[in-house]
DSSP file (Angstrom, degrees, kcal/mol; ACC not computed):
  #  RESIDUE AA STRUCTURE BP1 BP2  ACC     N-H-->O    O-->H-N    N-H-->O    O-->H-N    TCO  KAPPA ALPHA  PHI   PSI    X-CA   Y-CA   Z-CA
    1    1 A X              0   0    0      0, 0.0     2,-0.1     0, 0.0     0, 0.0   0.000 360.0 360.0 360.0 119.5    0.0    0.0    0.0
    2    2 A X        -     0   0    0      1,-0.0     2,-0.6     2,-0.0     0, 0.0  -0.558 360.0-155.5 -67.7 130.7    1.3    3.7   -1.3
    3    3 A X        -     0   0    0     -2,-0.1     2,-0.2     0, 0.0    -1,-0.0  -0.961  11.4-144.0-122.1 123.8    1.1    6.0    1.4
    4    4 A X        -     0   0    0     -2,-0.6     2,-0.3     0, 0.0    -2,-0.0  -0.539   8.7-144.7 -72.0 140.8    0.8    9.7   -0.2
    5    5 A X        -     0   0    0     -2,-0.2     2,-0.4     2,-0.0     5,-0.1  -0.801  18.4-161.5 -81.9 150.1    2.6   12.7    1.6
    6    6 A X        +     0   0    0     -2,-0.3     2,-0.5     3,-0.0     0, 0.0  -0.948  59.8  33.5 -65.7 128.8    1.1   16.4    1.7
    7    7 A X  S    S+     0   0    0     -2,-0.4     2,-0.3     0, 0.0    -2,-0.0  -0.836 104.6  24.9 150.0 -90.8    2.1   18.7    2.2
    8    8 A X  S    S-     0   0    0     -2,-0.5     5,-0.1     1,-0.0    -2,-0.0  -0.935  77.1-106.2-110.7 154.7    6.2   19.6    1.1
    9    9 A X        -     0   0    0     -2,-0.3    -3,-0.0     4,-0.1     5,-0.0  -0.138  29.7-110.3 -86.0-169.7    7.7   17.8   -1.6
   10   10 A X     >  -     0   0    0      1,-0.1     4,-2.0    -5,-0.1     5,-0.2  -0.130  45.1 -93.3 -70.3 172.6   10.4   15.1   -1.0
   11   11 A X  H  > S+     0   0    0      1,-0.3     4,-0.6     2,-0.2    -1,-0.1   0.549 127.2  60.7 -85.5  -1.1   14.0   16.0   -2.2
   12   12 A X  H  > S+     0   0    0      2,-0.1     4,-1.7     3,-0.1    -1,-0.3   0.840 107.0  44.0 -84.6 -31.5   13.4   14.4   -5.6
   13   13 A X  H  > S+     0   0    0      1,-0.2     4,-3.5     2,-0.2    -2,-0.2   0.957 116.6  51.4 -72.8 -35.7   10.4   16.9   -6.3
   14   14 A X  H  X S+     0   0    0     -4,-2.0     4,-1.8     1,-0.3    -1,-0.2   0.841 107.9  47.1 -48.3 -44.0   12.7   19.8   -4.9
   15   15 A X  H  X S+     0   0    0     -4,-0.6     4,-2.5    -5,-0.2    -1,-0.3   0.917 107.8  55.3 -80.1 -36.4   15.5   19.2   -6.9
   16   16 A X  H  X S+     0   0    0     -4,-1.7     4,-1.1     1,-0.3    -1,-0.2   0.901 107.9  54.9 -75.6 -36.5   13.5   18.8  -10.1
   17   17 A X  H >X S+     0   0    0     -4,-3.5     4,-2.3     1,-0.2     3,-1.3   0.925 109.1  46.0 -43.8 -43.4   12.1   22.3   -9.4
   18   18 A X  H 3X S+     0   0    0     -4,-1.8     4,-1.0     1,-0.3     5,-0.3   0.870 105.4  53.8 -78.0 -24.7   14.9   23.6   -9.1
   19   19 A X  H 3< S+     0   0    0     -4,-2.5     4,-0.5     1,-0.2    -1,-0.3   0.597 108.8  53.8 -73.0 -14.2   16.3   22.2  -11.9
   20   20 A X  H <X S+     0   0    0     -3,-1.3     4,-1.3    -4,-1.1    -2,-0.2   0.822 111.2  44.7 -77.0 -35.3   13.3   23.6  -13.9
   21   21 A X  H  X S+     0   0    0     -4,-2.3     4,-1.1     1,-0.2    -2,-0.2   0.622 106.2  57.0 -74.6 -14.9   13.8   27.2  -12.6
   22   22 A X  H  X S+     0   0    0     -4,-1.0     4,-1.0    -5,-0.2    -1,-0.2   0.888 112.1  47.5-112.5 -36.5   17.4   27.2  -13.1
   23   23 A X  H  > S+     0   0    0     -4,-0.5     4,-1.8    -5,-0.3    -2,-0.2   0.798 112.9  42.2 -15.0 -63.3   16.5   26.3  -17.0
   24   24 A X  H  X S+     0   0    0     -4,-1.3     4,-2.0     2,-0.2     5,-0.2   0.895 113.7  53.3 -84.2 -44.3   14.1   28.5  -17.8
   25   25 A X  H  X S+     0   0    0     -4,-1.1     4,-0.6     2,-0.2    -1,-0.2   0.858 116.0  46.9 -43.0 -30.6   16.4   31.4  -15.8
   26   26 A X  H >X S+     0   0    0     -4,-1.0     4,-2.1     2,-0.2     3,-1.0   0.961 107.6  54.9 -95.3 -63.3   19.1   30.1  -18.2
   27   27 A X  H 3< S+     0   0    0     -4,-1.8     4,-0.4     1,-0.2    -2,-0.2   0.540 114.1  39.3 -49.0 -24.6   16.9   30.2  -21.5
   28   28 A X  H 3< S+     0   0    0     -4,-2.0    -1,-0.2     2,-0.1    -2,-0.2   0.253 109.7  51.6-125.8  51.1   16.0   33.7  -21.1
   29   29 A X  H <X S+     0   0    0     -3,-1.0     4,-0.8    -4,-0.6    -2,-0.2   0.598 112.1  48.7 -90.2 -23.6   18.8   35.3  -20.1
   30   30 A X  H >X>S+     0   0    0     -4,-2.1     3,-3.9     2,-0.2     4,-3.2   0.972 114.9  49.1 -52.8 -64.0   20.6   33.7  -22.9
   31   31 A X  H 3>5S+     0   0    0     -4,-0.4     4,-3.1     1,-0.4     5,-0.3   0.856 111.8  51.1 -24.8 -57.5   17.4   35.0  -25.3
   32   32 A X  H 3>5S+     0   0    0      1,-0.2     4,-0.8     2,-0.2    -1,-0.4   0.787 108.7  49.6 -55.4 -44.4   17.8   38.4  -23.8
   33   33 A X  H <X5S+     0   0    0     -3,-3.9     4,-2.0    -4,-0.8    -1,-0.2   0.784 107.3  49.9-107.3 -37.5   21.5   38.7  -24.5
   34   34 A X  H  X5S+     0   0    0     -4,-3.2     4,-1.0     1,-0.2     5,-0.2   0.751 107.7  60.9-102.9   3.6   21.5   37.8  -27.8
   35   35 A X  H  X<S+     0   0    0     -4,-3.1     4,-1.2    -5,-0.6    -2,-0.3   0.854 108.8  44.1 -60.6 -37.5   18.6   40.4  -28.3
   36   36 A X  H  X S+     0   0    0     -4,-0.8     4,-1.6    -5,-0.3     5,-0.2   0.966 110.5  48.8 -85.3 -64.6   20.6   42.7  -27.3
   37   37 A X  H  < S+     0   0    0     -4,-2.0     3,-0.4     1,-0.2     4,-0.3   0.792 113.4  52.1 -25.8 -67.2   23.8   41.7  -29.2
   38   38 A X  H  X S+     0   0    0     -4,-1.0     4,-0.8     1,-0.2     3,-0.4   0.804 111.3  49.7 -36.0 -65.6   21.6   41.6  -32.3
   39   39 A X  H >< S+     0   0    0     -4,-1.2     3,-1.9    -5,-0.2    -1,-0.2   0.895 110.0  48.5  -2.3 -96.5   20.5   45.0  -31.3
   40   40 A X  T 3X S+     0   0    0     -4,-1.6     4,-1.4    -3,-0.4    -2,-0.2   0.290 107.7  49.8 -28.0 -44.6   23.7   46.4  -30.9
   41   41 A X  H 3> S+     0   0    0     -3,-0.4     4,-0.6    -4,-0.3    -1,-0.3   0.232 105.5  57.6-109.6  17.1   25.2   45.2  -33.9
   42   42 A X  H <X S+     0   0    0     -3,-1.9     4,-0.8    -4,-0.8    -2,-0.2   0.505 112.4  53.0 -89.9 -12.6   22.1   46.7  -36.3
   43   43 A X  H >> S+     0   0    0     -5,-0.3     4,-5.6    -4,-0.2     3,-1.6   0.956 111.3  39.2 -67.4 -63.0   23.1   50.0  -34.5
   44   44 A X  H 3X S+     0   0    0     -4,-1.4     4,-1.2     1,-0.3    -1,-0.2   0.751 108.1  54.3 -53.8 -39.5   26.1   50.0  -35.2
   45   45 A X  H 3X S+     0   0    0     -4,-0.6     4,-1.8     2,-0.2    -1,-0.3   0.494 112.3  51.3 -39.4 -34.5   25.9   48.8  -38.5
   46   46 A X  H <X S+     0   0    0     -3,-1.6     4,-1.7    -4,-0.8     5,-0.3   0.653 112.9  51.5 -72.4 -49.7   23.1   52.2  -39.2
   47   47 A X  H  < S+     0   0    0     -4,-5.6    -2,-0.2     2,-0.2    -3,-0.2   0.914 104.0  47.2 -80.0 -26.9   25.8   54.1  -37.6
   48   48 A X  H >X S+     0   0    0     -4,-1.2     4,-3.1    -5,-0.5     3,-0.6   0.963 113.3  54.3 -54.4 -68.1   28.6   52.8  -39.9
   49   49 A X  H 3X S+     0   0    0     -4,-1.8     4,-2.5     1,-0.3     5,-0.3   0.949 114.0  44.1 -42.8 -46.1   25.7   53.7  -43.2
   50   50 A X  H 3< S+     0   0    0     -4,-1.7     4,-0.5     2,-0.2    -1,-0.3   0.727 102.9  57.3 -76.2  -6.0   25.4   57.3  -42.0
   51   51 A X  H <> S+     0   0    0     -3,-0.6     4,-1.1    -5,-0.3    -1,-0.2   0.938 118.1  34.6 -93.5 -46.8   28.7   57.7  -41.4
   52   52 A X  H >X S+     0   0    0     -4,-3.1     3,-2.1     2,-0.2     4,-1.3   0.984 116.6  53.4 -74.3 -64.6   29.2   56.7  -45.6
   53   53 A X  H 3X S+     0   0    0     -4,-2.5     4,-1.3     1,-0.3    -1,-0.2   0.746 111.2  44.8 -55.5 -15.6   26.2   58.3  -46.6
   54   54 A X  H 3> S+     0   0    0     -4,-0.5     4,-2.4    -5,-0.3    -1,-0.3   0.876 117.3  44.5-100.4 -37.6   27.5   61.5  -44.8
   55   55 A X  H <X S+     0   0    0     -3,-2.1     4,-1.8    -4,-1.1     5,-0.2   0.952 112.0  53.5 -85.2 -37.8   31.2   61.3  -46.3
   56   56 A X  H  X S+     0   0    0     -4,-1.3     4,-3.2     1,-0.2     5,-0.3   0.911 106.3  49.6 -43.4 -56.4   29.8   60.5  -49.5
   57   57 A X  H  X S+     0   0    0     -4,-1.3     4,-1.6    -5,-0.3    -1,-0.2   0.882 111.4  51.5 -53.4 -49.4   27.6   63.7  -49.3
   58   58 A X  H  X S+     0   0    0     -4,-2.4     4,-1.3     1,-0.2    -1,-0.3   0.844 110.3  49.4 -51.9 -43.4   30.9   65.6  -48.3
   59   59 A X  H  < S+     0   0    0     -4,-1.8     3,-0.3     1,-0.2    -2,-0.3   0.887 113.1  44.5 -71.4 -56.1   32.6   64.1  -51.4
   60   60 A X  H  < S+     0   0    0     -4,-3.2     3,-0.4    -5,-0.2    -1,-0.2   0.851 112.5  53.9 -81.7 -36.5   29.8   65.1  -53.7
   61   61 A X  H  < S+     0   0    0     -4,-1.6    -2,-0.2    -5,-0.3    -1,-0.2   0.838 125.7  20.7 -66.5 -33.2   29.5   68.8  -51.9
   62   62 A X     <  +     0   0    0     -4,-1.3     3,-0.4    -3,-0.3    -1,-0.3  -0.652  69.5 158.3-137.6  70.8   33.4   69.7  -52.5
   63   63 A X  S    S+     0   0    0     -3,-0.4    -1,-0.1     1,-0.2    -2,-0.1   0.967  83.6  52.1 -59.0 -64.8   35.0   67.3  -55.6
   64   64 A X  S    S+     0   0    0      2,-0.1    -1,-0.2    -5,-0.0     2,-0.1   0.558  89.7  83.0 -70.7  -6.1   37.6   69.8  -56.0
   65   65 A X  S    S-     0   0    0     -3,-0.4     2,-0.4    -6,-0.2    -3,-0.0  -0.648  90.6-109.5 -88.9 158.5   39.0   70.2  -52.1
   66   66 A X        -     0   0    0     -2,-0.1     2,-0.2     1,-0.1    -2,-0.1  -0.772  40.9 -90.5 -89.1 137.7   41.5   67.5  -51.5
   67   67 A X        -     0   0    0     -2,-0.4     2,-0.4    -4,-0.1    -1,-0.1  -0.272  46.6-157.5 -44.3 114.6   40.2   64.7  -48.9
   68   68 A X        -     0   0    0     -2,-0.2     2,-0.5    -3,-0.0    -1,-0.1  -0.802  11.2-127.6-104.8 148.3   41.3   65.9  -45.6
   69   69 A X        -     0   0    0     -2,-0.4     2,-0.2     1,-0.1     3,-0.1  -0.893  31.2 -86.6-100.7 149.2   41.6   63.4  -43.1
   70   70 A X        -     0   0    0     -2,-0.5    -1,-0.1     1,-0.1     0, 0.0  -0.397  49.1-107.7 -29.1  96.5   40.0   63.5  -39.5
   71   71 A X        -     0   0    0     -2,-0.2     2,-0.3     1,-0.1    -1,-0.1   0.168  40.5-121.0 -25.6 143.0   42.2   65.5  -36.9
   72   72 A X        -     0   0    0     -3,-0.1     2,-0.7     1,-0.1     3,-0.1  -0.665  37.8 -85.9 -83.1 152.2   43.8   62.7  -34.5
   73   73 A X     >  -     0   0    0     -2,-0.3     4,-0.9     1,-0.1     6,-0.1  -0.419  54.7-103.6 -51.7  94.2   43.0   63.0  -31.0
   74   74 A X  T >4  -     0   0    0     -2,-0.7     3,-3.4     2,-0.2    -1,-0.1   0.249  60.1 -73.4 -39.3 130.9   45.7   65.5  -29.4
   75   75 A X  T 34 S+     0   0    0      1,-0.3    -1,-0.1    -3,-0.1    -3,-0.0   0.154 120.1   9.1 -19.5 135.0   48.1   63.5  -27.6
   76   76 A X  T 34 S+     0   0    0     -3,-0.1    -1,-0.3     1,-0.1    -2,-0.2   0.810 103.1 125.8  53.3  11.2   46.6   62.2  -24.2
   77   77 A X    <<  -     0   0    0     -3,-3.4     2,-0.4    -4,-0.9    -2,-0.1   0.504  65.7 -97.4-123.6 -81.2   43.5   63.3  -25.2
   78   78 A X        -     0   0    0     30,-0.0     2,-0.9     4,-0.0    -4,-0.1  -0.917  28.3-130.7-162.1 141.6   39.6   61.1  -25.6
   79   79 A X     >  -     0   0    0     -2,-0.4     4,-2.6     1,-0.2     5,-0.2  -0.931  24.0-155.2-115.8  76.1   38.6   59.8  -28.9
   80   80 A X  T  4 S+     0   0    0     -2,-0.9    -1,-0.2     2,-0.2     4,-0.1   0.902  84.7  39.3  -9.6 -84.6   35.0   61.2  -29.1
   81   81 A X  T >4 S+     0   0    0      1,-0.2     3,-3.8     2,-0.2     5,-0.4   0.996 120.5  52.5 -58.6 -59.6   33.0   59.0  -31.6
   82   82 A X  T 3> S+     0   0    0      1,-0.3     4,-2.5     3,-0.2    -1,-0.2   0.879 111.4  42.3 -41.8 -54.9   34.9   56.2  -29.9
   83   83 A X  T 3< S+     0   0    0     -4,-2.6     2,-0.5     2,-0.2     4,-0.4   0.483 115.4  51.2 -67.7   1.5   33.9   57.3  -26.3
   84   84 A X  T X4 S+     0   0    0     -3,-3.8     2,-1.3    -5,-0.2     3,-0.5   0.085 109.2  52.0-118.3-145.4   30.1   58.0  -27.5
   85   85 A X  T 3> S+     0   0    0     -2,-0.5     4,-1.6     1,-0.3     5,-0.3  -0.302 111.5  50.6 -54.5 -53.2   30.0   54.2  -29.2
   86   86 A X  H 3X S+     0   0    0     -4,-2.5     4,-1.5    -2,-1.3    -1,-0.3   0.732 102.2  56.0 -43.3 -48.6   31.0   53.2  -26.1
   87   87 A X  H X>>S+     0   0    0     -3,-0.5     4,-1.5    -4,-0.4     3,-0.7   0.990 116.5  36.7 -47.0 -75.7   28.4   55.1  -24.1
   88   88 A X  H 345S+     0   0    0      1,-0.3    -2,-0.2     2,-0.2    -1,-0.2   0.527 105.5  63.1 -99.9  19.0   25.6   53.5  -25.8
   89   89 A X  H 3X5S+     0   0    0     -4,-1.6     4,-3.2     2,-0.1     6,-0.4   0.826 111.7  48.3 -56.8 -65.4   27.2   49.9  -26.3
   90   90 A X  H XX>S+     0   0    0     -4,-1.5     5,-2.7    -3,-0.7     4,-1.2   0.963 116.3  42.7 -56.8 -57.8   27.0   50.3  -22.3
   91   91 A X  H 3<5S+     0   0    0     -4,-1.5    -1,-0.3     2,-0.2    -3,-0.2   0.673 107.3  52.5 -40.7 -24.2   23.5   51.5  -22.6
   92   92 A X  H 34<S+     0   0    0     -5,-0.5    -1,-0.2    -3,-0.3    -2,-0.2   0.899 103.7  62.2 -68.3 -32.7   22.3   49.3  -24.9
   93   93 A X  H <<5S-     0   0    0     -4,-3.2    -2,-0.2    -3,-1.1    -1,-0.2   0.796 120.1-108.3 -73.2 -32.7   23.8   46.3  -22.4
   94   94 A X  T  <5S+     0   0    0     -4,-1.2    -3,-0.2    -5,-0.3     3,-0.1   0.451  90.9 122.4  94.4   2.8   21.3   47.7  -19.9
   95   95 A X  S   <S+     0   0    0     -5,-2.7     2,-0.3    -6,-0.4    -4,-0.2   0.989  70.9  37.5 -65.5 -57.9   24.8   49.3  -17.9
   96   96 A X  S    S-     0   0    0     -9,-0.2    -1,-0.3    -6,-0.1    -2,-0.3  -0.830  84.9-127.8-120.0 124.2   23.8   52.7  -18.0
   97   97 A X     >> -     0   0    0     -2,-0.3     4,-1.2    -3,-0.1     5,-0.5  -0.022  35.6-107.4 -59.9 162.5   20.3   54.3  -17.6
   98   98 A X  H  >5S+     0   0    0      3,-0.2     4,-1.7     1,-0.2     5,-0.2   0.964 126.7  53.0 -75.3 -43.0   18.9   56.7  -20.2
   99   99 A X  H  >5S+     0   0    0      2,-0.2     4,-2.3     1,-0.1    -1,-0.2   0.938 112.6  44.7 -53.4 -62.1   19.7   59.5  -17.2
  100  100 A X  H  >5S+     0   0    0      1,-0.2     4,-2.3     2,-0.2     5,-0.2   1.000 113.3  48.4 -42.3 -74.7   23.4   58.2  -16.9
  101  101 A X  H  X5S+     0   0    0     -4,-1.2     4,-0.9     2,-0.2     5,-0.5   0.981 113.7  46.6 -37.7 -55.1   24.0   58.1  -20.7
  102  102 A X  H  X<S+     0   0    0     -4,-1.7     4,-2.6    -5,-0.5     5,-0.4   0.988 114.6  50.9 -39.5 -62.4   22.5   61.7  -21.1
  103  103 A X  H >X S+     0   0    0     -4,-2.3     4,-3.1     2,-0.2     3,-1.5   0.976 115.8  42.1 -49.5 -82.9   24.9   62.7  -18.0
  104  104 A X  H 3X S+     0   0    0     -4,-2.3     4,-2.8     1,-0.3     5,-0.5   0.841 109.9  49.8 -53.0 -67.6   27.6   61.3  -19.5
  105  105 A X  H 3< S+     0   0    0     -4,-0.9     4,-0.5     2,-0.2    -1,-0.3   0.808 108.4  58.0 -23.8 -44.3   27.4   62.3  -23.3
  106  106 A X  H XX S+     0   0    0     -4,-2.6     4,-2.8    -3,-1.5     3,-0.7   0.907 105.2  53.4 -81.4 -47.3   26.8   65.9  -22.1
  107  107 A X  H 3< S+     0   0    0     -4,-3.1    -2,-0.2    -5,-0.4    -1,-0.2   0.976 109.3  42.7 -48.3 -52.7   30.1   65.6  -20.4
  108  108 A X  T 3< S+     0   0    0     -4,-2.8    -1,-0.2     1,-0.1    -2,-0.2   0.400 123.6  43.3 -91.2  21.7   32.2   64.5  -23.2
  109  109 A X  T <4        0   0    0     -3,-0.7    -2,-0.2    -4,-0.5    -3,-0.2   0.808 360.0 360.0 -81.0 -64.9   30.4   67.0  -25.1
  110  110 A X     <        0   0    0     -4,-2.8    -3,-0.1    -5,-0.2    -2,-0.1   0.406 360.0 360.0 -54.7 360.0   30.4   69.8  -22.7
């Protein structure tokens, strides 16, 4: 004769819970991450097109100037575009809040 418990389960039912939660926890935080990745690299990829479409536009505005190249970043000093891709890489991740990101971008603006 099977005698049923009530009440909590036994350490096989436990474990299999847990072993369901720790699954599904695992299945979407991967999902979620390679949203974001995915994301990340359609941004970037949109910011890369503007970036030709915009030099292009320069090229087409002035044929006759000679191609000037994009001042370097004075010894010791911050890389703009680089430090703004950066920004909203971190943002994108979830790092940095739309209030942070703001904050910060107006600093290495400002």
């Amino acid at each position: 004769m099977l005698v049923r418990r009530v009440g909590r389960p036994g350490l096989v039912g436990l474990a299999a819970r847990t072993a369901v939660v720790a699954g599904t926890a695992t299945a979407v935080s991967g999902s979620m991450q390679a949203k974001q990745q995915k994301k990340a690299q359609e941004q970037q990829q949109q910011y890369e097109a503007a970036q030709q479409q915009a030099q292009a536009a320069q090229q087409q505005a002035a044929p006759a100037a000679p191609a000037a190249q994009a001042p370097a970043p004075p010894a010791g000093g911050v890389d703009v575009v680089a430090e703004l891709q950066k920004l909203a890489s971190l943002k994108e991740a979830g790092v940095l809040s739309d209030e942070e990101f703001a904050a910060a971008k107006a600093k290495l603006l400002g």
